[in-house]
LUMPA-408208 format. One record per residue (C-alpha): residue in three letters; y negated, z negated, x. Coordinates in steps of 0.05 Angstrom, whole numbers, padded with zeros to 5 digits, always signed. Layout:
ALAYZX
...
end
This chain:
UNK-03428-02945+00933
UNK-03380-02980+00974
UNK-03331-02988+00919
UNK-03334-02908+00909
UNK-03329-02896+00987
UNK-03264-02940+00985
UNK-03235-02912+00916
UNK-03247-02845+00948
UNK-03208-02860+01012
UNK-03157-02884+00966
UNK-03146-02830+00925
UNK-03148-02777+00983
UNK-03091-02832+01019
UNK-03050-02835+00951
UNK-03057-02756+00945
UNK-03029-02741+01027
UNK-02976-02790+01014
UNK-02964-02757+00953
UNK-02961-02695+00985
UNK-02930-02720+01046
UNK-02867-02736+00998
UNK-02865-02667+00959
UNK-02855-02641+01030
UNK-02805-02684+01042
UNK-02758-02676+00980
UNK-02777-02596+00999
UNK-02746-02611+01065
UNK-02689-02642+01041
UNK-02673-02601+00980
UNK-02675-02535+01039
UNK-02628-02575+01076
UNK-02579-02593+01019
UNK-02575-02523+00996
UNK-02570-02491+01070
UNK-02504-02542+01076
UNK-02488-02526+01008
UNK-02492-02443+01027
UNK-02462-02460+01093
UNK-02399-02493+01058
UNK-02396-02428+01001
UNK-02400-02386+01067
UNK-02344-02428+01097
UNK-02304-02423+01040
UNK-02310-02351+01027
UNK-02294-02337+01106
UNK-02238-02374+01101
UNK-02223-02338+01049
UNK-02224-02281+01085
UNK-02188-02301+01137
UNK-02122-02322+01099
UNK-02132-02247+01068
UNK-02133-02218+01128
UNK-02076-02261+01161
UNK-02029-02246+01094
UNK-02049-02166+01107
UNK-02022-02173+01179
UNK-01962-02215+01157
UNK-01947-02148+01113
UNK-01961-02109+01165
UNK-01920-02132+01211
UNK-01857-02140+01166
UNK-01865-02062+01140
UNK-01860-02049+01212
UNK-01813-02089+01221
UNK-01773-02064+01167
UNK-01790-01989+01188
UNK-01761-02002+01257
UNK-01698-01974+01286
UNK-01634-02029+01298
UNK-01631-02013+01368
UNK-01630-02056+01421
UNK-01627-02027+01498
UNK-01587-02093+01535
UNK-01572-02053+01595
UNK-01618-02034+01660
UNK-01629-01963+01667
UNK-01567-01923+01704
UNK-01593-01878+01754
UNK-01520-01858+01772
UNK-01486-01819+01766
UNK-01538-01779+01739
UNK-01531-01748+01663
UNK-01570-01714+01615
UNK-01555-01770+01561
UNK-01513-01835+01558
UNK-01501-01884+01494
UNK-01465-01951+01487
UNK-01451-01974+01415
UNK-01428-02025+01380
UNK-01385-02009+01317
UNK-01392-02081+01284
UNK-01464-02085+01294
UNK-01478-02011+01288
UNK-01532-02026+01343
UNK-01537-01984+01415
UNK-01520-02036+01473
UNK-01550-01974+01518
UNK-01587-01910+01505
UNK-01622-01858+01541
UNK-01644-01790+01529
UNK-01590-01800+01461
UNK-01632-01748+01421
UNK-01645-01696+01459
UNK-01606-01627+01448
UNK-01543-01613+01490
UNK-01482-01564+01486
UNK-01427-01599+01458
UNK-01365-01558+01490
UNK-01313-01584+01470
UNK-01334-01644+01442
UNK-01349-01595+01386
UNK-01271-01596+01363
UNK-01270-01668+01333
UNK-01316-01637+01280
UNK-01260-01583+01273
UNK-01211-01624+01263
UNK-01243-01666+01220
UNK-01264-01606+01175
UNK-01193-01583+01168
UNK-01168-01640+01163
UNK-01222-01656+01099
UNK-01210-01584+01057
UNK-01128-01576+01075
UNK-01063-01618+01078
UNK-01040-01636+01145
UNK-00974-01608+01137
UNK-00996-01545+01117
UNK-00962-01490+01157
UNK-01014-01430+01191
UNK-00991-01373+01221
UNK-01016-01355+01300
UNK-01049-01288+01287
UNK-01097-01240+01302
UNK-01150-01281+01309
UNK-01121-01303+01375
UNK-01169-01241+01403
UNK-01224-01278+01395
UNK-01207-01343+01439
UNK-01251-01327+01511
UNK-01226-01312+01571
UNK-01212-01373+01616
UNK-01211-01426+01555
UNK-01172-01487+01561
UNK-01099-01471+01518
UNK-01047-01502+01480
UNK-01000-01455+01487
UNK-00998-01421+01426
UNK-00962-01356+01415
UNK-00973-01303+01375
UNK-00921-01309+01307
UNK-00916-01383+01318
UNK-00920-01419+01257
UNK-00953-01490+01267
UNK-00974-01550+01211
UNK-01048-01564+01220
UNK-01028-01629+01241
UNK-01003-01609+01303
UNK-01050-01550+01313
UNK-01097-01616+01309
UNK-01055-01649+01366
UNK-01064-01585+01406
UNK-01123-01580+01394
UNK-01156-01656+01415
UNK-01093-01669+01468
UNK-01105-01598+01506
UNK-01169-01572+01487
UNK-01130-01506+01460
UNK-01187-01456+01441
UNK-01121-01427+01416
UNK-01117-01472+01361
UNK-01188-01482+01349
UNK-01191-01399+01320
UNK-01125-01411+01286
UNK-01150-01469+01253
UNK-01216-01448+01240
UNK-01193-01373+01209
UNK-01136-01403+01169
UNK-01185-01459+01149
UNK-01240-01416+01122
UNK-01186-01367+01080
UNK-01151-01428+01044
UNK-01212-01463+01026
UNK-01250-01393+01009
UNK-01187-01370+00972
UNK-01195-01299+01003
UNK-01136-01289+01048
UNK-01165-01218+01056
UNK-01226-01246+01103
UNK-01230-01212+01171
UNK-01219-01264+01230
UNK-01298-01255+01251
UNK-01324-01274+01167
UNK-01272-01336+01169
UNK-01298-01363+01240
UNK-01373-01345+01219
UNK-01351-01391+01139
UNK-01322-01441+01182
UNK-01376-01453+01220
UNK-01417-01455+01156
UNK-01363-01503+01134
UNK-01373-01548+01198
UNK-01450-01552+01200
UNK-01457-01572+01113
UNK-01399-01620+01138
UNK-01442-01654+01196
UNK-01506-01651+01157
UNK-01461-01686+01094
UNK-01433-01745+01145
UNK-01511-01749+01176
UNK-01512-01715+01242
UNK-01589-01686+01228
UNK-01600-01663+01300
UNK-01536-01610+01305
UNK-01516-01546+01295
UNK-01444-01510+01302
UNK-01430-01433+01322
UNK-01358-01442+01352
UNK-01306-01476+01327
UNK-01285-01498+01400
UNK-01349-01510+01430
UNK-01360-01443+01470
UNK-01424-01440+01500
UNK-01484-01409+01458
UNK-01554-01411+01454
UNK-01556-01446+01375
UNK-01509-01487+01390
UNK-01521-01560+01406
UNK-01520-01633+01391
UNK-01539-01702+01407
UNK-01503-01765+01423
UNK-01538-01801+01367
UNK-01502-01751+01327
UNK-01441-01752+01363
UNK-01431-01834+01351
UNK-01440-01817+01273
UNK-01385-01758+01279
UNK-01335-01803+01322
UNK-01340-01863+01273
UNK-01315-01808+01220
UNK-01266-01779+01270
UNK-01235-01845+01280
UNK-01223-01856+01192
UNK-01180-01792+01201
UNK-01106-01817+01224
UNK-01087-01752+01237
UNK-01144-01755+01294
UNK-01153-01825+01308
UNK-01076-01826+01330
UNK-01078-01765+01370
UNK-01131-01775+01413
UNK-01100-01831+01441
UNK-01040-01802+01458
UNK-01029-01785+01529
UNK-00976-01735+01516
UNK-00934-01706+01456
UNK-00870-01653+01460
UNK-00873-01620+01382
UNK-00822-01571+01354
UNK-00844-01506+01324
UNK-00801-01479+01257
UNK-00777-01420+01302
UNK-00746-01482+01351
UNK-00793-01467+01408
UNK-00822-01539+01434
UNK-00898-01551+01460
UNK-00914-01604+01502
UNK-00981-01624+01511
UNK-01015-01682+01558
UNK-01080-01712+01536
UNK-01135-01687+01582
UNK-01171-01758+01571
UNK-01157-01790+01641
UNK-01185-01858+01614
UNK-01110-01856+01581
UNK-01075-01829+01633
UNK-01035-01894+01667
UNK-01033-01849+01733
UNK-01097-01836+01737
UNK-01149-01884+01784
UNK-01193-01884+01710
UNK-01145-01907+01672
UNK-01174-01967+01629
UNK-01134-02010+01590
UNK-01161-02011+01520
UNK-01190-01942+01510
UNK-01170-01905+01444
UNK-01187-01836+01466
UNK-01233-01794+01445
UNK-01253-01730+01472
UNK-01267-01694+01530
UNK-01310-01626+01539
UNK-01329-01586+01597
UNK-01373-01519+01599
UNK-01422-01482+01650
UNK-01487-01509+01611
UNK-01449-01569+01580
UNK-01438-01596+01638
UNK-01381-01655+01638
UNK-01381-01696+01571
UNK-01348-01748+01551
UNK-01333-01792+01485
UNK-01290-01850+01487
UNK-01279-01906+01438
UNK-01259-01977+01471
UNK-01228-02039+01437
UNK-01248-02119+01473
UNK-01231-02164+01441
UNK-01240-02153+01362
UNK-01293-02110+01381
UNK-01300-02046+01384
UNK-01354-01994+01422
UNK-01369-01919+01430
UNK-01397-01890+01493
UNK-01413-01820+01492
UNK-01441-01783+01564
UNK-01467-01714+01571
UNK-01488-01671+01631
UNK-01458-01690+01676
UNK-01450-01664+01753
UNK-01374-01666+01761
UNK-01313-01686+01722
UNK-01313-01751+01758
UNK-01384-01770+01751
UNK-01372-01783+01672
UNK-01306-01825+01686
UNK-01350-01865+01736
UNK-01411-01860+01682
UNK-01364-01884+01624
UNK-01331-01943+01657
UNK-01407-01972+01681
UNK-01422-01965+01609
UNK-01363-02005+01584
UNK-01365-02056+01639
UNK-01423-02084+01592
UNK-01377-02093+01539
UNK-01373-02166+01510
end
């Protein structure tokens, strides 16, 4: 009876020990498999991670890509005041200083370095026009040349009178005898050839890539749909500047020319960044261009050469005709 009590004790001993291992190898199997889950997990997160890192790493280099090449170098101006001022550098094609550069102003007279250049694109410079009728249409009070009516002039120097002076006078007579020679209807009234030149000027800007413009004068008279930008005014003066006929001009500070009937012209450049008397005269400046109007304002652009560098500053709006000289010369004081 003993010997049963005892086997008894031993089997119910054998059977907890037994059972006390099963739990065990339960345990240890949970504990394996949670590490094993825990590493899968890891893995997977990891995973993840490198997925989600490579999608920013896209990201970031569409935008990157996507971005415009413009870099601002220069502290705001706050004067003189303006309604938009731009550095740029040619080389780099990147703006040294911008503000305000797409916004919609009235060119004036900027507006006749896209003349020129139209001309100059659809007719030979030494092709005579004759001063006509359309002088009728130039505005009272415009800025002249000195044109007369019967004069006969090559567009090359009706181009010179035109970007020296600021002659409205040559701007119509350009413009009209532009638009009949490239339309091949010398029968066009002066009002149809100054509104086909103007078509002639705005496909021309749009061709070139000034997308923010639009031309209803050929010498920048005030008008309502009529404006521009000085992002577009940097892509027209790097054309301007290919053009000899207008790169050389404009940065001339004065020219006598002879007309086939023996009367002379003589024109000064109304740039005084050119003008060795003036107190803005600045020793490297090609030209450009000058334009003045009641909503204009004063504008200004003017190409600059440092060095084997060279930079376009363009200024609109503003106050007085000294204000942009001032305006221009802060701007190209940052000039490497």
């Amino acid at each position: 009876m003993a010997y049963k009590i005892r086997k008894g004790r031993l089997i119910t001993a054998v059977s907890i020990a037994a059972a006390f291992c099963v739990i065990c190898l339960a345990v240890l199997a949970a504990v394996v498999l949670k590490g094993r889950k825990s590493e899968s997990s890891s893995v997977i997160s990891e995973e993840v991670t490198t997925t989600a890192e490579e999608t920013t790493s896209i990201s970031t280099t569409v935008m990157t890509t996507s971005a415009q090449p413009v870099t601002t170098t220069i502290a705001l101006i706050d004067s003189p005041e303006c309604k938009s001022a731009l550095l740029y550098a040619m080389g780099g094609k990147k703006y040294l200083y911008s503000d305000g550069i797409n916004d919609r102003n009235a060119p004036a007279s900027l507006t006749k370095l896209l003349t020129a250049a139209v001309a100059l694109k659809y007719v030979n410079s030494e092709a005579v026009f004759p001063v006509g009728s359309e002088q009728a249409l130039v505005h009272a009070n415009s800025s002249l040349c000195g044109l007369m009516l019967g004069d006969e002039v090559t567009l090359k120097d009706l181009v010179a009178g035109l970007l020296m002076s600021s002659g409205n006078d040559a701007a119509y007579t350009i413009a009209v005898c532009t638009a009949r020679a490239h339309s091949k209807d010398p029968d066009m009234s002066d009002s149809e050839a100054v509104e086909f030149f103007c078509g002639m000027m705005n496909s021309f800007a749009d061709y070139i890539g000034m997308k923010n413009s639009h031309f209803t004068t050929p010498d920048g008279w005030d008008d309502s749909d009529q404006y521009t930008t000085a992002a577009d005014l940097i892509v027209l003066t790097e054309y301007a500047m290919t053009v000899p006929e207008i790169s050389e001009v404009v940065g001339t500070y004065s020219k006598e020319v002879v007309l086939s009937s023996g009367r002379s012209i003589s024109w000064t450049n109304s740039n005084s960044l050119i003008d060795p008397t003036s107190p803005y005269y600045t020793e490297g400046v090609l030209g450009v261009k000058t334009g003045t109007t009641d909503i204009a304002g004063n504008n200004l652009i003017t190409v600059y050469k440092k060095k084997r560098r060279t930079y376009i500053s363009v200024v609109m709006g503003c106050n007085t005709d000294s204000e942009r000289y001032e305006l221009t010369k802060e701007l190209l004081s940052y000039c490497e």
